[in-house]
PAKOLGU-819346 format. One line per 3 residues: number of its first residue (from 0); for each residue x, y, z of N, C-alpha, C. Coordinates in Angstrom, 2 decimals. Atoms other than C-alpha are relative to their C-alpha. Layout:
% PAKOLGU-819346
NUM	X,Y,Z,X,Y,Z,X,Y,Z  ... .
This chain:
% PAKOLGU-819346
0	1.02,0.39,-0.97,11.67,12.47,3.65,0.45,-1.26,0.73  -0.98,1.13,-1.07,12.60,10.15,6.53,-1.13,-1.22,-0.14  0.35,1.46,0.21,11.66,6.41,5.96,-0.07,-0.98,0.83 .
3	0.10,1.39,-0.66,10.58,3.61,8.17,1.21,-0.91,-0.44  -1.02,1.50,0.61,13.57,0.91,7.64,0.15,-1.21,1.31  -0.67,1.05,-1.20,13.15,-1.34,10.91,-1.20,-1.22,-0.19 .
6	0.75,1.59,0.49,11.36,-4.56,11.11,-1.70,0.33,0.03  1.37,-0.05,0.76,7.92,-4.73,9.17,-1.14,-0.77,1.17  0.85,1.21,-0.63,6.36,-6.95,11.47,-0.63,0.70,1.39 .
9	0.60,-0.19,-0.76,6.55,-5.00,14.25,-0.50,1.22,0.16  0.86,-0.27,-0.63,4.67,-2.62,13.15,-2.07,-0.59,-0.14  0.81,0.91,0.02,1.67,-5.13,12.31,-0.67,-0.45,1.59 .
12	0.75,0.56,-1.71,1.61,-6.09,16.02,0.04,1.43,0.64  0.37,-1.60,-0.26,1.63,-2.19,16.82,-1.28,-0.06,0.06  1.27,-0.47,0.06,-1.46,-1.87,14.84,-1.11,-1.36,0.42 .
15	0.77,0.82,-1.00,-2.66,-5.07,16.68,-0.85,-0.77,-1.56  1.06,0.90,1.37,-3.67,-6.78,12.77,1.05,-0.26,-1.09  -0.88,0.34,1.38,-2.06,-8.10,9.77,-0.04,1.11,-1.21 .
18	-0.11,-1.14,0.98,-0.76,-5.20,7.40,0.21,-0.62,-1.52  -0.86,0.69,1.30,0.67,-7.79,4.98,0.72,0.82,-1.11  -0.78,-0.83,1.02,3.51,-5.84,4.35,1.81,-0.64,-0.18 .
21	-0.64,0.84,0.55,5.84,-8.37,3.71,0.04,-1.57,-1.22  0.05,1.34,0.49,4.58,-10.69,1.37,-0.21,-1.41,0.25  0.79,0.92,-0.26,4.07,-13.87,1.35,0.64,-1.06,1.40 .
24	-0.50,0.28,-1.75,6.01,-14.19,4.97,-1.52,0.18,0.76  1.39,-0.74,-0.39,2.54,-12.71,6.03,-0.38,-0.90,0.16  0.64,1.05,0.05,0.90,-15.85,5.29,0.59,-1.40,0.45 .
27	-0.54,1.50,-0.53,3.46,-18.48,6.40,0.23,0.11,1.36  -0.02,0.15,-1.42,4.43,-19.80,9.47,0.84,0.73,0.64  -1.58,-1.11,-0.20,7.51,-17.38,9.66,-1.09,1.59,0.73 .
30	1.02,-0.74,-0.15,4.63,-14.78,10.60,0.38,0.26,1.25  -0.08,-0.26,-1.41,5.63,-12.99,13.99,-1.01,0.67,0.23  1.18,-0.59,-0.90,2.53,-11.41,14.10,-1.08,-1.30,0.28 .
33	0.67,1.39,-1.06,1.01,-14.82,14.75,1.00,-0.28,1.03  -0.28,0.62,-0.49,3.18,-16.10,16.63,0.48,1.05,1.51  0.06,-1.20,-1.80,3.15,-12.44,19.62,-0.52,0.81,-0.80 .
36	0.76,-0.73,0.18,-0.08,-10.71,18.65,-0.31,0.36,1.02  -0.13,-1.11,-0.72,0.44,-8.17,20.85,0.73,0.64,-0.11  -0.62,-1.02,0.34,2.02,-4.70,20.64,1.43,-0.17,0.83 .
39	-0.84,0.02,-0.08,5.65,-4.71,20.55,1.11,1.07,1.23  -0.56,-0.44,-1.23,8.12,-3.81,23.72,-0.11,-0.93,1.07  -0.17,1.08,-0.90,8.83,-5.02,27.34,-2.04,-0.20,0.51 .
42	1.06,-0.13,-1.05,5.09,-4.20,28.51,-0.76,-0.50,-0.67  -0.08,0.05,1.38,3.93,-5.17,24.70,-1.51,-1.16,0.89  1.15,0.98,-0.62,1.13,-8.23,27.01,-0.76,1.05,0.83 .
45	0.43,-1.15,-0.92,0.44,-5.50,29.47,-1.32,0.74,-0.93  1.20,-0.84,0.45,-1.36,-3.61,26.71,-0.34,-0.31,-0.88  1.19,0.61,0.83,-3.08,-5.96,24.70,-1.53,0.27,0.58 .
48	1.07,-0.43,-0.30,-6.62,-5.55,24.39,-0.26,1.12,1.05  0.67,-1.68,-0.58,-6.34,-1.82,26.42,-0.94,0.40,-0.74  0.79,-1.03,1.03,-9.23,0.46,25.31,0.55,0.79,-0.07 .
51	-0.40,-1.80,0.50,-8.57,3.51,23.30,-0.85,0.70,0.31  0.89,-1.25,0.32,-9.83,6.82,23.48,-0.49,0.21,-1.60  0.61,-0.39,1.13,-11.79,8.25,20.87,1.28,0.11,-1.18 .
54	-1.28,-0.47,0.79,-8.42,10.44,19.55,0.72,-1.53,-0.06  -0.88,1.36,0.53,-6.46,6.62,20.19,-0.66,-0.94,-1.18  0.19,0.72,1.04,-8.52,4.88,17.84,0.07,0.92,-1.30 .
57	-0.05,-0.98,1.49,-8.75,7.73,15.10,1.73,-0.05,-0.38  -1.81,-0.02,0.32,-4.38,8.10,15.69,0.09,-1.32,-0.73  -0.41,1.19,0.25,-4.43,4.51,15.37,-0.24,-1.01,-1.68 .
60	0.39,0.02,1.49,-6.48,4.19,11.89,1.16,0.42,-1.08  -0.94,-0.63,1.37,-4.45,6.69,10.28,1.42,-0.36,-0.26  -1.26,0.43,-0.32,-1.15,5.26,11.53,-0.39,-1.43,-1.09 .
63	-0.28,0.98,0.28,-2.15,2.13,10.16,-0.44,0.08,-2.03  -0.17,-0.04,1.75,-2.98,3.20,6.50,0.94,0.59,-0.26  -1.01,-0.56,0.20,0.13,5.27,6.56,1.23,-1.17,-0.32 .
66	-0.58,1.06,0.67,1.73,2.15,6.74,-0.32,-1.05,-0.31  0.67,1.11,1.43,-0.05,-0.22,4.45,0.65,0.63,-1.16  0.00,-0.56,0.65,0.68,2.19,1.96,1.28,0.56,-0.26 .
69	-1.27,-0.53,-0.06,4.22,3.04,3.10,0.05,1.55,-0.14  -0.05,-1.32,0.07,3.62,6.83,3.27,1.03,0.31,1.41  -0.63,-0.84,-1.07,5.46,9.82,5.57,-1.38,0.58,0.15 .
72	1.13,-0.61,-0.85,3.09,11.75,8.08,0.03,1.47,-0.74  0.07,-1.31,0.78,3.95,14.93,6.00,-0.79,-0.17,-1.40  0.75,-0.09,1.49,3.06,13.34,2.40,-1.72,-0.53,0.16 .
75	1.46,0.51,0.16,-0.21,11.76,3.79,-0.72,1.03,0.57  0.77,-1.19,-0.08,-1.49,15.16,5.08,0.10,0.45,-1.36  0.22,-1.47,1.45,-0.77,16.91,1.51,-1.25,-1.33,-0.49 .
78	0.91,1.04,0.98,-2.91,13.48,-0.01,-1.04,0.48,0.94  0.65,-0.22,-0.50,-5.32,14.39,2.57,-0.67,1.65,-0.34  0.67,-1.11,0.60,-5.63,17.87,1.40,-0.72,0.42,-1.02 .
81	0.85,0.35,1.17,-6.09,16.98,-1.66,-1.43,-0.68,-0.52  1.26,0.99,-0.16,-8.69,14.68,-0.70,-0.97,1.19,0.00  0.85,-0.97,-1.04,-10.42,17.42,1.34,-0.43,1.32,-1.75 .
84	0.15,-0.78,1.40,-10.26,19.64,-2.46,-1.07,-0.13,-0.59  0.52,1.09,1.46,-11.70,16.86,-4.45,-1.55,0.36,-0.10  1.67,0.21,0.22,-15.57,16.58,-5.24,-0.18,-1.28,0.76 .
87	-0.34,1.03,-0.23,-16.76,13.94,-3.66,-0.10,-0.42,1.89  -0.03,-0.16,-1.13,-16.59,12.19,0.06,1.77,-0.49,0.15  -1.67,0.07,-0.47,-13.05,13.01,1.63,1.01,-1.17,0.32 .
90	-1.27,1.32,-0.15,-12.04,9.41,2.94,-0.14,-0.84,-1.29  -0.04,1.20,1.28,-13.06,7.66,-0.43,1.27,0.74,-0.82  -1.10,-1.07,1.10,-10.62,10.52,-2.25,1.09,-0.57,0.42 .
93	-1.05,0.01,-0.24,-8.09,9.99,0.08,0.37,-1.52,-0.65  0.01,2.15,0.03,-8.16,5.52,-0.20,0.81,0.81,-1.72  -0.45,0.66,1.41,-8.20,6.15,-4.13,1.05,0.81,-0.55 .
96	-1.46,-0.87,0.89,-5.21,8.79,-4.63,0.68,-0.83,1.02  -1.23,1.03,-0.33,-3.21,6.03,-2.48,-0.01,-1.17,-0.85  -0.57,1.10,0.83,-3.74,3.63,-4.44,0.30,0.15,-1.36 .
99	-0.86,0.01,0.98,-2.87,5.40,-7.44,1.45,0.47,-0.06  -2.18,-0.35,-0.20,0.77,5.93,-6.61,0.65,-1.62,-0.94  -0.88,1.09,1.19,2.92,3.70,-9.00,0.30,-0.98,0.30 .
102	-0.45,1.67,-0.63,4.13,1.76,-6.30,-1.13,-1.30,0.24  0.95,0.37,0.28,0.84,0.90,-5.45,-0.36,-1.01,-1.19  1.40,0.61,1.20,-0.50,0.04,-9.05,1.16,-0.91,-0.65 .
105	-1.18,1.12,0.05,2.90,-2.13,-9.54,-0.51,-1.23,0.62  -0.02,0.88,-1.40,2.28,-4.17,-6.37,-1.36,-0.86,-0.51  1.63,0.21,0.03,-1.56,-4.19,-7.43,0.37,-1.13,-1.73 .
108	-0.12,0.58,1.16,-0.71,-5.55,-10.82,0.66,-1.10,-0.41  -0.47,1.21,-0.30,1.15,-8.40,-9.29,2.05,0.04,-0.51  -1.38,0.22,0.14,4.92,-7.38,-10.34,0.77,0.38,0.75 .
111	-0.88,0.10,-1.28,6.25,-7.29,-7.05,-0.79,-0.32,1.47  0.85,1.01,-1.21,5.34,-9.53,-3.81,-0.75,0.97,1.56  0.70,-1.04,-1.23,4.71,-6.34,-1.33,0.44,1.34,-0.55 .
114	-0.45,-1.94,0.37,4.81,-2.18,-2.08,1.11,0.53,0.41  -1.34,-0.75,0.04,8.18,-2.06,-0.57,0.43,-0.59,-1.09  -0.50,0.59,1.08,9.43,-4.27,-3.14,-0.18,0.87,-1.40 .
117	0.59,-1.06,0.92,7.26,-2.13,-5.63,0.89,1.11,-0.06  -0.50,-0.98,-0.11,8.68,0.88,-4.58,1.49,-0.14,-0.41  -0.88,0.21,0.58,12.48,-0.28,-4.80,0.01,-0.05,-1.89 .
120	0.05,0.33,1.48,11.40,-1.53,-8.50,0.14,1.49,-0.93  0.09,-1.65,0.69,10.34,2.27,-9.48,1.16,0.93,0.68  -1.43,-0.76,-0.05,12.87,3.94,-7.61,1.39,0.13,-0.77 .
123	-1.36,-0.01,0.61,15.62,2.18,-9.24,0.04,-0.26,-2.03  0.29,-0.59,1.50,14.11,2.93,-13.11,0.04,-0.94,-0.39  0.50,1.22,1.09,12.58,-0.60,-13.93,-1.28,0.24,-0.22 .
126	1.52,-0.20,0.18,8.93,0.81,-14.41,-0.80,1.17,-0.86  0.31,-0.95,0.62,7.38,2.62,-17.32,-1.49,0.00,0.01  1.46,-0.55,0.38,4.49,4.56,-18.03,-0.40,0.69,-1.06 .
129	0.47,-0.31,1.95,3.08,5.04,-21.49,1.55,-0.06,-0.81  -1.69,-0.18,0.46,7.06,4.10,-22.08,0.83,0.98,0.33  -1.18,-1.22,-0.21,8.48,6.84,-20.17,0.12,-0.27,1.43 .
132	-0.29,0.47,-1.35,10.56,5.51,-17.07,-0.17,1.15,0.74  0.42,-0.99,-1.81,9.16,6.87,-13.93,0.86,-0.67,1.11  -0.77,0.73,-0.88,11.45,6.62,-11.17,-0.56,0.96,1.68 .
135	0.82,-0.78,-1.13,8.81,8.56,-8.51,-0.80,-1.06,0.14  0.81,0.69,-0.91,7.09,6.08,-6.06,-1.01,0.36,0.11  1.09,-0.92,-0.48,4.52,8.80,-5.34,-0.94,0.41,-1.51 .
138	0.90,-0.70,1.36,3.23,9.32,-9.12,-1.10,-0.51,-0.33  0.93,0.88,-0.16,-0.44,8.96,-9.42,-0.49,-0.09,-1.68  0.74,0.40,1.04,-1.59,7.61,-11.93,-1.22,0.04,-0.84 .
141	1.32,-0.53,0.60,-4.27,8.15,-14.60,-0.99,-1.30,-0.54  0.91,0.74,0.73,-7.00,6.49,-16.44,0.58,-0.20,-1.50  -0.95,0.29,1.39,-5.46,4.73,-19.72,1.09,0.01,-0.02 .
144	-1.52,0.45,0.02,-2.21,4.80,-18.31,0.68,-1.51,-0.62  -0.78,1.35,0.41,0.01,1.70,-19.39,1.36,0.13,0.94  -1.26,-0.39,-0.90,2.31,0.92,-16.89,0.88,-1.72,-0.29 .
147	-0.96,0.90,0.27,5.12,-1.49,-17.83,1.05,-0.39,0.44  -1.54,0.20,-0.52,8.21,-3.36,-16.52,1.36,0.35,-1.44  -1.32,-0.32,1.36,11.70,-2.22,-18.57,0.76,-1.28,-0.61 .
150	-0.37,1.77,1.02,12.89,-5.48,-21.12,1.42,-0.05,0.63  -1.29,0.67,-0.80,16.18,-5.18,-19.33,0.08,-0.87,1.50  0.43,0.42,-1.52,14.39,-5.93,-15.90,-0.75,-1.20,0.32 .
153	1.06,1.18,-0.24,12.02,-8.78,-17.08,0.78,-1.28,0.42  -0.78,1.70,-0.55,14.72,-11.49,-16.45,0.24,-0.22,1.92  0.14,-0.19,-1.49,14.86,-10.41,-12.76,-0.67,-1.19,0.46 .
156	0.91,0.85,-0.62,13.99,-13.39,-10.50,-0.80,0.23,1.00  0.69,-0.64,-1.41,12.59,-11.66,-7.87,-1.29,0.39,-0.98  0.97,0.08,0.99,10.47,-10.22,-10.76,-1.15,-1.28,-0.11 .
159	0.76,1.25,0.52,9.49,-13.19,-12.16,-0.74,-1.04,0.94  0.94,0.64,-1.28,8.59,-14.91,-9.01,-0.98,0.74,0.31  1.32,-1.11,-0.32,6.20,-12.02,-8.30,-1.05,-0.28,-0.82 .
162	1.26,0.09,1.19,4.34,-12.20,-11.89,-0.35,-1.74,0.35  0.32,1.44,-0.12,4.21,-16.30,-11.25,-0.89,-0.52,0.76  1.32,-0.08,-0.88,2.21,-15.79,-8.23,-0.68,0.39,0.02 .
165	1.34,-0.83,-0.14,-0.09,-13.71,-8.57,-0.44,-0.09,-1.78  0.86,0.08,1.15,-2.51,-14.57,-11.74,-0.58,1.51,-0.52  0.68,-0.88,-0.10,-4.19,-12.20,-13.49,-1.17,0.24,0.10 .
168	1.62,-0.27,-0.19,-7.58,-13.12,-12.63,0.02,0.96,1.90  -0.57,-0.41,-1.51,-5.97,-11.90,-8.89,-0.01,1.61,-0.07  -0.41,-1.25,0.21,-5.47,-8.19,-10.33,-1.75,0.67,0.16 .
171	0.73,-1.20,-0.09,-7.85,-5.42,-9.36,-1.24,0.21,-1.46  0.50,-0.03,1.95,-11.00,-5.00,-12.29,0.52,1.40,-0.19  0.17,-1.16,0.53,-10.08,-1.43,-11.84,2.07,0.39,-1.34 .
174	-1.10,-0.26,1.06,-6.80,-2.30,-13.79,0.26,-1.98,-1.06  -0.11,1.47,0.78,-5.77,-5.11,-16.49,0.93,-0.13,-0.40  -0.98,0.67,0.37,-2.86,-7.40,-17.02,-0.50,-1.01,-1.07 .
177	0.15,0.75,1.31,-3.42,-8.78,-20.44,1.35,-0.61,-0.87  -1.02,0.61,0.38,0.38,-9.36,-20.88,1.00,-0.46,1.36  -0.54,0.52,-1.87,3.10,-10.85,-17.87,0.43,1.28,0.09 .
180	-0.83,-0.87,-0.19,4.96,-7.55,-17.82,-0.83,1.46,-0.18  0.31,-1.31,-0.07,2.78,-4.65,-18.21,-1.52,-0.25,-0.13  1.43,0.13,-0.56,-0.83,-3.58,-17.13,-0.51,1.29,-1.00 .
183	1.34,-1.27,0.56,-3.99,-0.95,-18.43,-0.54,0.46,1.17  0.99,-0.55,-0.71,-5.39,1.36,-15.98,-1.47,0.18,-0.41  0.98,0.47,0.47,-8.83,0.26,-16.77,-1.43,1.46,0.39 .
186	1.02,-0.70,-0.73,-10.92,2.44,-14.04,0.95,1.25,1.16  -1.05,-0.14,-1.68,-9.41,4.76,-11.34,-0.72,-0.38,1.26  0.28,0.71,-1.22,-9.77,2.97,-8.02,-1.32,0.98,0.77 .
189	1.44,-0.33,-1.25,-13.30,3.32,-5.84,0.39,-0.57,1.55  0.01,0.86,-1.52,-13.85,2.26,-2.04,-0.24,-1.20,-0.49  0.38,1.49,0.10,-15.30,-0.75,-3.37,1.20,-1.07,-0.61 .
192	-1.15,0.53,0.79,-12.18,-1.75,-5.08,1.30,-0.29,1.23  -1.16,-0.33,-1.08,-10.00,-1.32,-1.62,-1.04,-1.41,1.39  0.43,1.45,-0.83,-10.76,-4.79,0.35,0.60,-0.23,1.48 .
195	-0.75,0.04,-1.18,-8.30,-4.04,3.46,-0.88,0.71,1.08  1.00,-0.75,-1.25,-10.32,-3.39,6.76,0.47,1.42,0.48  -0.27,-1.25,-0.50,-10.05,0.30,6.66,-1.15,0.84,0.30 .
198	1.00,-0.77,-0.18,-12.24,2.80,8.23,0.38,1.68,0.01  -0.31,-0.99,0.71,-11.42,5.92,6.32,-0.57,1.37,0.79  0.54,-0.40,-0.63,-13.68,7.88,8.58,0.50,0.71,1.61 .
201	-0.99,-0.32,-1.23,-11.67,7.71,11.38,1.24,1.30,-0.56  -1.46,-0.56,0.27,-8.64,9.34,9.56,-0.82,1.65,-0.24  0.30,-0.89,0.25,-10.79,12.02,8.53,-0.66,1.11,1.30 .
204	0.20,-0.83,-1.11,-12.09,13.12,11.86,0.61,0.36,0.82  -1.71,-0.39,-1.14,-8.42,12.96,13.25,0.32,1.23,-0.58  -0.80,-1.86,-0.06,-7.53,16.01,11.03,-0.97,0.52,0.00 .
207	0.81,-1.34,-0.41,-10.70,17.48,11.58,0.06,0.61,1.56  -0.37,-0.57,-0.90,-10.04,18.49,14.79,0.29,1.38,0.15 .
């Protein structure tokens, strides 16, 4: 599946808001979406504050949880189908099977500074679950899971700077860090648990169409 790899930032000034998908660049002065909040290119002032159409703001929702979340436009329709399966209302399904993806509940659990970072971590087989290395980004996660960093990986400074910042009073109630290196899936994730200005609603009336 083909991967975003070009600069994070711009697409933040795309979606015209802070994705904070770089860490704690996000918050400093290094921040290019402060410093040209407006959409990226030569015309990039030209079409600040344009109105959307109906369809432009619904595209524009779903584009922008696609990448918060670091998904492809193929795997966030199958999560969407699944949504659409579930019991339940369709955009709360969709929110909480993204945030149980591994990379996700890594990121969420404070042992890595943004979900790409996350994702590298599980890709390259530092991240277990109930002790059995998962090296799938996309694996969702259950209730009572235990998801752990690997004892060869805890000396990592990149690691360790991650767990240093982020406390664990900072972690999600719907999961618990009771040790530095490995968490409890406590609850599986609700809307109320998902704090990023998303309007889930939108995404859902884009594939109803």
């Amino acid at each position: 599946m083909a991967r975003y790899t070009g600069p994070k930032c711009r697409l933040c000034r795309r979606e015209g808001e802070k994705l904070f998908l770089r860490g704690e660049r996000c918050t400093s002065g290094k921040c290019a979406y402060d410093r040209r909040p407006y959409p990226p290119g030569m015309h990039g002032l030209r079409k600040k504050g344009r109105k959307l159409s109906i369809y432009g703001i619904q595209l524009r929702e779903k584009q922008k949880v696609r990448r918060i979340y670091g998904v492809g436009e193929r795997q966030f329709r199958r999560y969407y189908q699944m949504a659409l399966r579930m019991p339940g209302n369709t955009g709360e399904n969709l929110l909480s099977l993204l945030e149980r993806r591994l990379d996700n509940v890594v990121f969420r659990l404070g042992f890595a500074k943004s979900r790409a970072q996350a994702r590298q971590f599980v890709s390259h087989g530092h991240i277990r679950v109930n002790g059995r290395r998962i090296n799938i980004p996309s694996y969702l996660i259950k209730k009572g899971d235990r998801v752990s960093v690997d004892e060869d990986f805890i000396s990592n400074p990149e690691l360790v700077a991650a767990v240093e910042s982020v406390s664990s009073s900072a972690v999600p109630p719907w999961l618990s860090r009771t040790e530095p290196f490995s968490g409890t899936v406590v609850e599986l994730p609700t809307r109320i648990d998902i704090t990023h200005p998303i309007n889930e609603r939108h995404i859902v009336e884009f594939y109803s169409r």
